[in-house]
N, C-alpha and C positions, 0 to 999 in steps of 0.2 A: 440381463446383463449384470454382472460383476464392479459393482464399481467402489473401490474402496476411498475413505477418507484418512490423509494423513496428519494427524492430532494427536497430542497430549491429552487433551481434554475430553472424555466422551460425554462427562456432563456439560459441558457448556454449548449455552444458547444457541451460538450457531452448528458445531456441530450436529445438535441436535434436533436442528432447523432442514440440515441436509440430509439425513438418517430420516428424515419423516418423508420430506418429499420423494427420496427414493425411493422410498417401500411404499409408495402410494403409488407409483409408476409400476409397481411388481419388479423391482429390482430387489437385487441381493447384495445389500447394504454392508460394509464393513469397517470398524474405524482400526488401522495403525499406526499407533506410536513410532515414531521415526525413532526414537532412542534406540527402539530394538528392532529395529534393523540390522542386519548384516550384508554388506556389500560386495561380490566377491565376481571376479572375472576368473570362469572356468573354460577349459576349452575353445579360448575367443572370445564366449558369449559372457553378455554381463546377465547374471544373475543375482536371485536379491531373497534372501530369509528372513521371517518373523521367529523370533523365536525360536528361530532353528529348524521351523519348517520353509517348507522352498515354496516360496510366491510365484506359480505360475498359471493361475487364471483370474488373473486381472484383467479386465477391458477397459479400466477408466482410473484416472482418481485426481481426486479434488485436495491439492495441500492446502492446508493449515499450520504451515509454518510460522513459528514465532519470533520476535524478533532478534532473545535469546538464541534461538538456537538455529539462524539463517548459514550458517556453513555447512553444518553438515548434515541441515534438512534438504537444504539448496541440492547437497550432494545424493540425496536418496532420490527426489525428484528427478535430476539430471539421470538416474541409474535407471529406473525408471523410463525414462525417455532411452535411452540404449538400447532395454528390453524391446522398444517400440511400440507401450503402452500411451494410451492418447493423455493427457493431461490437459486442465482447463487454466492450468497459469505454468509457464513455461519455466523452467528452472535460472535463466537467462533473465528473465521478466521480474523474480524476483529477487536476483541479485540487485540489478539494475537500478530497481525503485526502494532497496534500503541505503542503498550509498545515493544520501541526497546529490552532491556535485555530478555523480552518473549521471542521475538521474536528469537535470537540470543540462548536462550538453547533448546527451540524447535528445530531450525535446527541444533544443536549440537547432540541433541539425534537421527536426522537420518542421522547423519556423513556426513552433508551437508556445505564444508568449509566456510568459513567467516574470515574477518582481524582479528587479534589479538586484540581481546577486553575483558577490564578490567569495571566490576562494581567498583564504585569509593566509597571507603571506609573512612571513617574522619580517621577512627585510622591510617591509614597505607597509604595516600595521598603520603608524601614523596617515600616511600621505593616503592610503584607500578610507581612512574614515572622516578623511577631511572632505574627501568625493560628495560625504551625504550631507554636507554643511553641517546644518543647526538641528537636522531632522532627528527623529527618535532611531535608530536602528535597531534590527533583529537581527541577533548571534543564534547560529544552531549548528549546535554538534553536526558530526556526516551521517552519524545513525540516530535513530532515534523516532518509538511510535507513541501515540496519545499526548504528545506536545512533550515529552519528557526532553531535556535536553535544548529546551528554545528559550530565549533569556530576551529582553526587551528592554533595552538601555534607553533612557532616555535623550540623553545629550552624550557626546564627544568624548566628554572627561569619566563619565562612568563606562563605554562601551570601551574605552583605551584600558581602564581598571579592570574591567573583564576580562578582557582580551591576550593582558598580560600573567592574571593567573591562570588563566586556560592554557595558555603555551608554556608557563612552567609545568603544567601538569603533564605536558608532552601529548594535547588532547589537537583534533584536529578539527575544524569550524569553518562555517561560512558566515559573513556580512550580509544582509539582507535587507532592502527599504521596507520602512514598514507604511500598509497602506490605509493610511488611517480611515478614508471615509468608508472601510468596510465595518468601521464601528465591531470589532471584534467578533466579525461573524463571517460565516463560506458556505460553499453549498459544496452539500459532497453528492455525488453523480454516481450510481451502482450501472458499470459497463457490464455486458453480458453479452458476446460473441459481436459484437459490434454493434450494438442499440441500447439506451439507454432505460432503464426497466425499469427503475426509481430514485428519486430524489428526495432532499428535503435540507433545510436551512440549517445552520447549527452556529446559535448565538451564546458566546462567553457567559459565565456568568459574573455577577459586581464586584470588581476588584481585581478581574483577569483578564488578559486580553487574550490566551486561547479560549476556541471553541469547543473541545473535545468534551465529548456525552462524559470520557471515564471521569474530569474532571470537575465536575458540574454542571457544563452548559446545559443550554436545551435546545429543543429541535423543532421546525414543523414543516408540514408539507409543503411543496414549493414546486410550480410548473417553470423546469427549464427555460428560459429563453434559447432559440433558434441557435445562436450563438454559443452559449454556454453547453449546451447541447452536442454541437459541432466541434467544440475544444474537446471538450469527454473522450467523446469517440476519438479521434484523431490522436490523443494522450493514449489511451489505453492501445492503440494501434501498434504507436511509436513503442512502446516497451513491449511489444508481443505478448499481451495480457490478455485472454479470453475472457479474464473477468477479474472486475477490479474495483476500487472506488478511486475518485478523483474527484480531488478538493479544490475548488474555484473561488478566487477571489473575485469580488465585483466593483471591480474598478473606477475609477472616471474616464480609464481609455478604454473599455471593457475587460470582459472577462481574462484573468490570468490565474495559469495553474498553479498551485499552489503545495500539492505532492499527490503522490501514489499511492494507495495502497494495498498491496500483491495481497495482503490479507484480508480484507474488510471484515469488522463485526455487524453480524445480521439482525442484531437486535434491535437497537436506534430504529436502522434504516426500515425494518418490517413493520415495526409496532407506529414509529411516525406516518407511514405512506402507506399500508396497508397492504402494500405488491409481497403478494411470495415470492423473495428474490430466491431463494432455495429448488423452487422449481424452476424457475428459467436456468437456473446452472443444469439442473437434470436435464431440460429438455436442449440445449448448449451438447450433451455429451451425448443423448440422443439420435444428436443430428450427424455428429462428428465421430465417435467412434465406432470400432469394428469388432464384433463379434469373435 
């Protein structure tokens, strides 16, 4: 099978995480830059160029869309899927899960919990942060991956100070409860065709209250609860994700989502847990596409 990878990066870790599994399988591995692609609807059909050559035995591919460049990777994917190539994250899946508000009423309409979050309004800025009382609040941009973009106010009078140069900047944000007993840590859940294949804990490090590996944190293995388990799957469902990560807070009501990610890095999650998530995507495409 043909199954190419769409990336920037052909050295990076995970890429070259998925490039090994396949050719372990006797696949015929291939990485594309979405940059140089060419998009073109000829005669009806959507057709798609590297380089000016014509892409037409593809069986598979796995994007690595970045978050830089989610429009018009989104849009090679989506072309892609025209062609009637099978794909292991849907071009829809990862629009979805970079606009966090999307993202957050999609999993509300499949009664899939999440923190108390507020789209942030000019009119009514005061009266929605008076909602969290005395509580600390989290402001986060609508995009935004590796915590970049997530700000952690402590009281009222500093999330109002935020709130008012983010909106002169013409920047757009959600309010968010912060949930403190998770003492700055989440578990991120690797979804893979609907089962969860690995896990593992990811605690801030001192002085932050993200968890994210790029930032510092660290990581260790971590067996799901039933529950937690059950939210994963049902997350990555709700956004038509064959494969995904999903980030869980752990609650005092239990577990809530906490975001998506259409991307995941395979590094953290392999080297912490030990699972080749790389072959359960291979064998995900396997099972699902056609010759």
């Amino acid at each position: 099978m043909n199954i190419a990878i769409l990336s920037r990066g052909e050295a990076l870790y995970s890429t070259k995480s998925l490039l090994n599994a396949g050719k372990a399988r006797n696949h015929k591995m291939e990485v594309l830059d979405p940059s140089y692609c060419n998009l073109a609807v000829e005669n009806g059909k959507a057709v798609l160029y590297f380089e000016n050559e014509l892409v037409n035995d593809v069986h598979a591919i796995i994007p690595r869309i970045g978050a830089s460049n989610t429009y018009f990777g989104t849009n090679v994917v989506r072309h892609f899927e025209a062609m009637g190539i099978f794909t292991v994250v849907s071009s829809a899946g990862i629009t979805n899960s970079r606009d966090k508000w999307t993202c957050f009423q999609i999993l509300s309409q499949h009664k899939i919990p999440v923190p108390r979050t507020l789209y942030a309004s000019y009119f009514e800025f005061e009266e929605q942060v008076k909602t969290f009382g005395s509580k600390p609040i989290i402001i986060k941009l609508l995009e935004g991956t590796h915590g970049e973009g997530v700000i952690l106010s402590a009281s009222p009078q500093n999330a109002l100070a935020t709130i008012e140069t983010l909106n002169a900047a013409g920047v757009k944000f959600l309010l968010q409860e912060y949930i403190e007993e998770a003492n700055g840590a989440d578990v991120r859940a690797i979804v893979v065709d609907g089962v969860v294949v690995a896990g593992m804990k990811r605690k801030c490090k001192i002085g932050d209250f993200r968890s994210n590996l790029h930032r510092g944190g660290t990581s260790e293995i971590i067996a799901l609860s039933p529950a937690e388990e059950k939210i994963a799957i049902k997350a990555a469902k709700a956004l038509n994700l064959g494969f995904c990560g999903v980030d869980i807070l752990q609650s005092k009501n239990g577990p809530l989502v906490l975001e998506i990610n259409s991307t995941p890095g395979l590094e953290g999650i392999e080297n912490t847990s030990g699972k080749n998530v790389s072959k359960s995507v291979i064998g995900y495409i396997e099972l699902n596409a056609t010759k």
